[in-house]
C-alpha positions as CSV (number, residue, x, y, z in Angstrom):
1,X,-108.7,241.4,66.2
2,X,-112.3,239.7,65.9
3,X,-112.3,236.2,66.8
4,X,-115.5,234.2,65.6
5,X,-115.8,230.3,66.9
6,X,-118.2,228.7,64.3
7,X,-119.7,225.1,65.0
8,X,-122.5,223.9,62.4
9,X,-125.0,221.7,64.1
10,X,-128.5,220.3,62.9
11,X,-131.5,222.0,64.1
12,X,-131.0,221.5,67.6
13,X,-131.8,225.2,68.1
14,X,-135.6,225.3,69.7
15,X,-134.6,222.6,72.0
16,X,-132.0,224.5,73.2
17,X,-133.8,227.7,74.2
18,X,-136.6,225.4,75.7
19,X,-133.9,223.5,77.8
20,X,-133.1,224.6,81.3
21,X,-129.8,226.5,81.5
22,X,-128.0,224.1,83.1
23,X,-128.7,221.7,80.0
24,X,-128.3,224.8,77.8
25,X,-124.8,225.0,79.1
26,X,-123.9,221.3,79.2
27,X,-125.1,221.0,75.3
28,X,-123.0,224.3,74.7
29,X,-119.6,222.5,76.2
30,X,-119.8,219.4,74.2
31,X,-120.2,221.1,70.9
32,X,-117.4,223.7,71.6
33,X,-115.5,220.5,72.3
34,X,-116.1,218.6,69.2
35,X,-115.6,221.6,67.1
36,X,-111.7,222.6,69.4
37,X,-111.0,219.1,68.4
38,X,-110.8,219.3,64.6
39,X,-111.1,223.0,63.3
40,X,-109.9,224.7,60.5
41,X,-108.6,228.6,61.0
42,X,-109.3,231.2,58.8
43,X,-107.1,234.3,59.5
44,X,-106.9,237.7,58.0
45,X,-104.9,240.0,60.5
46,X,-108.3,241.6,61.5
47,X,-110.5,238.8,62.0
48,X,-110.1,235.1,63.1
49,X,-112.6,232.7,62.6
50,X,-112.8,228.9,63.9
51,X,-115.0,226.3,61.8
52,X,-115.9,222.5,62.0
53,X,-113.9,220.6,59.5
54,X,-115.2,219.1,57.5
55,X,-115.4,218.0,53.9
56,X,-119.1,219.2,53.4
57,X,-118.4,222.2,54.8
58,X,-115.8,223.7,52.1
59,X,-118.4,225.9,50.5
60,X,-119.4,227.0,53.3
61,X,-116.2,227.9,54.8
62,X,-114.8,229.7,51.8
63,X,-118.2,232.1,52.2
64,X,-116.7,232.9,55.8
65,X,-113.3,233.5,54.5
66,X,-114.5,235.9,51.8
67,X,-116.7,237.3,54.6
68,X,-113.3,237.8,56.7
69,X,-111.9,239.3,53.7
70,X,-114.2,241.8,52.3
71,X,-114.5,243.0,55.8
72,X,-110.9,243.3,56.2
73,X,-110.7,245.3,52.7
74,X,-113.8,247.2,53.2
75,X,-115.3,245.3,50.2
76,X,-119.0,245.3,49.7
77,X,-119.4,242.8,47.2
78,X,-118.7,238.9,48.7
79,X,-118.9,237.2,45.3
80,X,-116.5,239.8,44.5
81,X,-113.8,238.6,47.3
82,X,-114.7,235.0,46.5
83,X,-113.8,235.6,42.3
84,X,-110.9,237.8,43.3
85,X,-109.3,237.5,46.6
86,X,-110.1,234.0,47.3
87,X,-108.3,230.2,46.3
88,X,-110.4,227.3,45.8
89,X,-110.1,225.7,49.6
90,X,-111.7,222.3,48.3
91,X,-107.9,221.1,47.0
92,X,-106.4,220.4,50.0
93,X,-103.4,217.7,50.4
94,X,-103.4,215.7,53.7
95,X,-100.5,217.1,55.6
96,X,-99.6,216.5,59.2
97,X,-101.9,218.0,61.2
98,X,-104.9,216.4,59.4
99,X,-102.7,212.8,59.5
100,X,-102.5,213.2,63.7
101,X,-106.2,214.5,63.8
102,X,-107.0,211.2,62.4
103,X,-105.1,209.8,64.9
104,X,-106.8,211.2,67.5
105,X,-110.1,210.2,66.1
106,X,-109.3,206.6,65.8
107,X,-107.9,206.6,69.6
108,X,-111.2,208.9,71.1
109,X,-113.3,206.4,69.4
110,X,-111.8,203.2,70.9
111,X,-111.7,204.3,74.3
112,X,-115.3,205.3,73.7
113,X,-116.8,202.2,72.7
114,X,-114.7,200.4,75.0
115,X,-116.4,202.3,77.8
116,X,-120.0,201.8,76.2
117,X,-119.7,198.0,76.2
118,X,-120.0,197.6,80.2
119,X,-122.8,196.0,81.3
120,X,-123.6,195.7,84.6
121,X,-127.5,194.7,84.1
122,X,-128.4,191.9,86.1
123,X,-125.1,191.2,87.5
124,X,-124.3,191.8,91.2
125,X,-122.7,194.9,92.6
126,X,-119.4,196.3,92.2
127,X,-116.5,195.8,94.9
128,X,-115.5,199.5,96.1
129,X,-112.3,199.2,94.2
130,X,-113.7,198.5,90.8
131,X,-116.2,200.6,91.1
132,X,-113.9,203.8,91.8
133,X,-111.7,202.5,89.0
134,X,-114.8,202.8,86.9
135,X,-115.6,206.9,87.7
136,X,-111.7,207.3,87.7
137,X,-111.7,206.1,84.4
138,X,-114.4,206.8,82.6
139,X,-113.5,211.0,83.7
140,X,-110.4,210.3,82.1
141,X,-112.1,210.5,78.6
142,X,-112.1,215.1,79.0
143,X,-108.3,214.6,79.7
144,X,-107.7,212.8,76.8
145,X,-109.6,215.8,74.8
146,X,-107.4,218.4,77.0
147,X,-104.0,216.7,76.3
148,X,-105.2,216.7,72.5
149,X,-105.9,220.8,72.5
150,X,-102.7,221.2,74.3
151,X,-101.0,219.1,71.3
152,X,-102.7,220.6,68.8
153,X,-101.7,224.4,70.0
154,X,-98.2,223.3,70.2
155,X,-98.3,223.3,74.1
156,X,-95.8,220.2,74.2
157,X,-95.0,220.4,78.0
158,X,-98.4,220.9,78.8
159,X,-99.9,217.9,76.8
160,X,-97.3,216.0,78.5
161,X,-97.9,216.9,82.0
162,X,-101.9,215.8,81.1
163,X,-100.6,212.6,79.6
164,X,-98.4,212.2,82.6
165,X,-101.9,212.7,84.5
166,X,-104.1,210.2,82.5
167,X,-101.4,207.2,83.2
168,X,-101.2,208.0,86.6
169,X,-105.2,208.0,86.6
170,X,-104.8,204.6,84.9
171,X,-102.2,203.3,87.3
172,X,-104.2,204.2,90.5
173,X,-107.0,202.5,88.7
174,X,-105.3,198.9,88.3
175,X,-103.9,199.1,91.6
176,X,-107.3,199.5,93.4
177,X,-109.3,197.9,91.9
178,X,-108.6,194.5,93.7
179,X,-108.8,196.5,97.2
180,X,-111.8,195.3,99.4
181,X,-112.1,198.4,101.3
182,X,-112.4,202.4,101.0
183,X,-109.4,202.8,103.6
184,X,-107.0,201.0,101.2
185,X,-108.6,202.5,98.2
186,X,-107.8,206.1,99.9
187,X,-104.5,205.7,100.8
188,X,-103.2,204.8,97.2
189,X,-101.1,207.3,95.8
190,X,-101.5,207.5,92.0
191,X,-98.0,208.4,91.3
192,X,-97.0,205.4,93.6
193,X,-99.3,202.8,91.6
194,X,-97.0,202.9,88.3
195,X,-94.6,200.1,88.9
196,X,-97.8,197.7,89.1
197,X,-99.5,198.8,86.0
198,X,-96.2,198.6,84.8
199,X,-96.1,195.5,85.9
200,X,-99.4,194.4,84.0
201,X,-98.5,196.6,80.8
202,X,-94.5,197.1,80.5
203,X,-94.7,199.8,78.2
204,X,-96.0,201.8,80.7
205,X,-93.2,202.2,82.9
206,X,-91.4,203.4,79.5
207,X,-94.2,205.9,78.7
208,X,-94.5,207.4,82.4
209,X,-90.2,208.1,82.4
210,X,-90.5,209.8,79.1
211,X,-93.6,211.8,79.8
212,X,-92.1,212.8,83.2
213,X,-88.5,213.9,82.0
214,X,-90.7,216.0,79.4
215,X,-93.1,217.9,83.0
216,X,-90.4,218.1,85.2
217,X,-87.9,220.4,82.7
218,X,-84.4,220.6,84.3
219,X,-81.1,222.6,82.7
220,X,-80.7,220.5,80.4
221,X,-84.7,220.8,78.6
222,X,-83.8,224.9,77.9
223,X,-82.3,224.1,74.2
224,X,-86.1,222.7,73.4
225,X,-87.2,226.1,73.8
226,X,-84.7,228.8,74.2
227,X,-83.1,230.0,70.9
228,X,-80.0,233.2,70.7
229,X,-80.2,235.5,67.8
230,X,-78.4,239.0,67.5
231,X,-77.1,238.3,70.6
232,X,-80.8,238.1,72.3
233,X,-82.5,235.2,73.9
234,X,-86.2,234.3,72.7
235,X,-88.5,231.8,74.3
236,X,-90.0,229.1,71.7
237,X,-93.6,228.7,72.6
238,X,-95.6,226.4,70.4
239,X,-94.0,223.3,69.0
240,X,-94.8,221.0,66.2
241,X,-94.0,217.5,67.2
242,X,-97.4,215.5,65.5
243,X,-95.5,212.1,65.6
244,X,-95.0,212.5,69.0
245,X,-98.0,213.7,70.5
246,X,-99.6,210.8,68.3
247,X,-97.3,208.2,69.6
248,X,-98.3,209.4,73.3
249,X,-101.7,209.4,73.0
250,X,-102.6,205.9,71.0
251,X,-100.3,204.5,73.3
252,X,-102.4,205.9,76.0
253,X,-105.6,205.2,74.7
254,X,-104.0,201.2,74.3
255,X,-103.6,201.3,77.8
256,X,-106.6,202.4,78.7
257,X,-108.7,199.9,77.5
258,X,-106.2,197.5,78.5
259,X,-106.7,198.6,82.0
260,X,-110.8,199.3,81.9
261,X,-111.1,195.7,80.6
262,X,-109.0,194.2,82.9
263,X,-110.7,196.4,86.1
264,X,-114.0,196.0,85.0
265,X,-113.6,192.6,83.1
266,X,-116.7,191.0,85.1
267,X,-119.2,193.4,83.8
268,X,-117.7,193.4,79.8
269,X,-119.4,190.3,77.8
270,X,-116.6,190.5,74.9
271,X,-112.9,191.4,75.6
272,X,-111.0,192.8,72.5
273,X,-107.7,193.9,74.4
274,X,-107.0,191.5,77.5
275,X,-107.7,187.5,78.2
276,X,-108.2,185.1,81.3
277,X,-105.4,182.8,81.5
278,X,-105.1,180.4,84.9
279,X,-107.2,183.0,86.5
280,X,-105.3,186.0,85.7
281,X,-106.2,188.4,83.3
282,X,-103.3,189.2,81.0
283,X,-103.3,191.7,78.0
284,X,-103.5,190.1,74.4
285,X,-100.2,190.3,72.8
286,X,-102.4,190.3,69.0
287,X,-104.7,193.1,69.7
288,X,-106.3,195.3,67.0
289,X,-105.4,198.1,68.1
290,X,-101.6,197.9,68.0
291,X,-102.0,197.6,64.2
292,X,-104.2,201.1,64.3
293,X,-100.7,202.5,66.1
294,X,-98.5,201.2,63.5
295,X,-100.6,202.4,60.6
296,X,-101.4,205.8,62.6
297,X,-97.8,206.4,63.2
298,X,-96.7,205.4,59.9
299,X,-99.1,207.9,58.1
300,X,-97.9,210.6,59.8
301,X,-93.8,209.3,59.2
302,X,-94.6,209.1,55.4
303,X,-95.5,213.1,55.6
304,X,-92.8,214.2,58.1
């Protein structure tokens, strides 16, 4: 089987051959990214091809399909696949996978900008501990992507052991960034630091027990994936749990701004998520993004 990865792009193409290779590869990395975050598969038995989706991109994606076809079929003629083989791909009803896409979009694009506002300009130097809550963080943005690819492949223990990851990474954060020192800072453990993000955010300590009963699969996990039939045991590999995968990650993403404005809450001119209150900064209990959860996570109920 052929397997084609197709990413449209702008004409970006002369720049790249003049760029040095390290830049080459860099530019090469974020667009096979964007494009393994939202793709559409077209699949014939012989060949496999991954495209961008996108609305403005049907026509072009049913001329790769036919492509796939008349190649499959021997065919010569592609506007002969197209009229014959093919069914109109521009009516397509939103189903699930398009409904937690969305999701995805709406958390990857509020972590984003939440990052973007810092603003350190003309403002004194970070203590060590917010400042490696900063890098901690800000990496933190690839394993959101990762634990999305995982999800979207069906990889449900995997996804969770990288969510599992990205609140530890958050904890660690919140715990040192109040630490004068680097010999402090070093000898937090992330996995210790969750009982005082939890104590910050609450929902956390909830989050981290279920995302750690899901990595560390005992006895009584095996039903999840273990099915009998004829008297022979088969191994389920990919699951399809969109709600839940959706749930874990715009809960994440919730957190993580809650915890990047509250660590780096000095260099951010406007809060959306958190609040100074007697000197403490505490989350807002009315943020905007809750209500992008709820409507998220109701979308994708009303087509379960």
């Amino acid at each position: 089987m052929n397997l084609l990865l197709i990413y449209t792009c702008e004409a970006h193409l002369l720049n790249l051959i003049k760029a040095p290779m390290s830049s080459s590869d860099d530019y090469l990395m974020r667009k096979l990214r964007e494009l393994l975050e939202d793709f559409d598969v077209i699949f014939t038995g012989a060949h496999m091809a991954l495209i961008e989706s996108s609305e403005y991109l049907q026509d072009f994606k049913q001329n790769i399909t036919a492509a796939a076809i008349a190649s499959s079929l021997r065919i010569s003629s592609i506007d002969y696949t197209k009229k014959n083989y093919l069914p109109d791909l521009r009516e397509s009803d939103r189903d699930l996978s398009s409904a937690y896409i969305e999701a995805y979009k709406e958390l990857k694009e509020y972590v984003i900008s939440s990052v973007e506002r810092l603003d350190s300009e003309d403002k004194r130097l970070p203590s060590p501990g917010v400042f490696a809550a900063s890098i901690v963080l800000e990496r933190l943005i690839s394993s959101f992507f990762s634990a999305h690819l995982l999800y979207r492949l069906g990889n449900t223990y995997e996804g969770h052991a990288v969510s599992r990851l990205l609140l530890e990474q958050m904890a660690w954060a919140y715990a040192v960034h109040k630490l004068p020192d680097l010999k402090k800072i070093k000898a937090t453990s992330p996995s210790k630091s969750i009982s005082s993000l939890k104590a910050f955010v609450p929902k956390a300590g909830k989050l981290y027990g279920f995302l750690s009963k899901k990595t560390h699969l005992d006895y009584e996990s095996h039903p999840e994936f273990l099915r009998v039939k004829d008297g022979k045991n088969f191994i389920i590999h990919s699951h399809i749990k969109f709600e839940e995968y959706a749930s874990v990650l715009l809960n994440l993403a919730d957190i993580f701004v809650l915890v990047w404005e509250s660590t780096q809450f000095e260099y951010i001119d406007e809060t959306i998520s958190v609040e100074k209150k007697n000197d403490q900064i505490l989350p807002l209990e009315k943020r905007i993004f809750l209500n992008v959860i709820e409507r998220c996570l109701n979308e994708i109920k009303s087509l379960t």
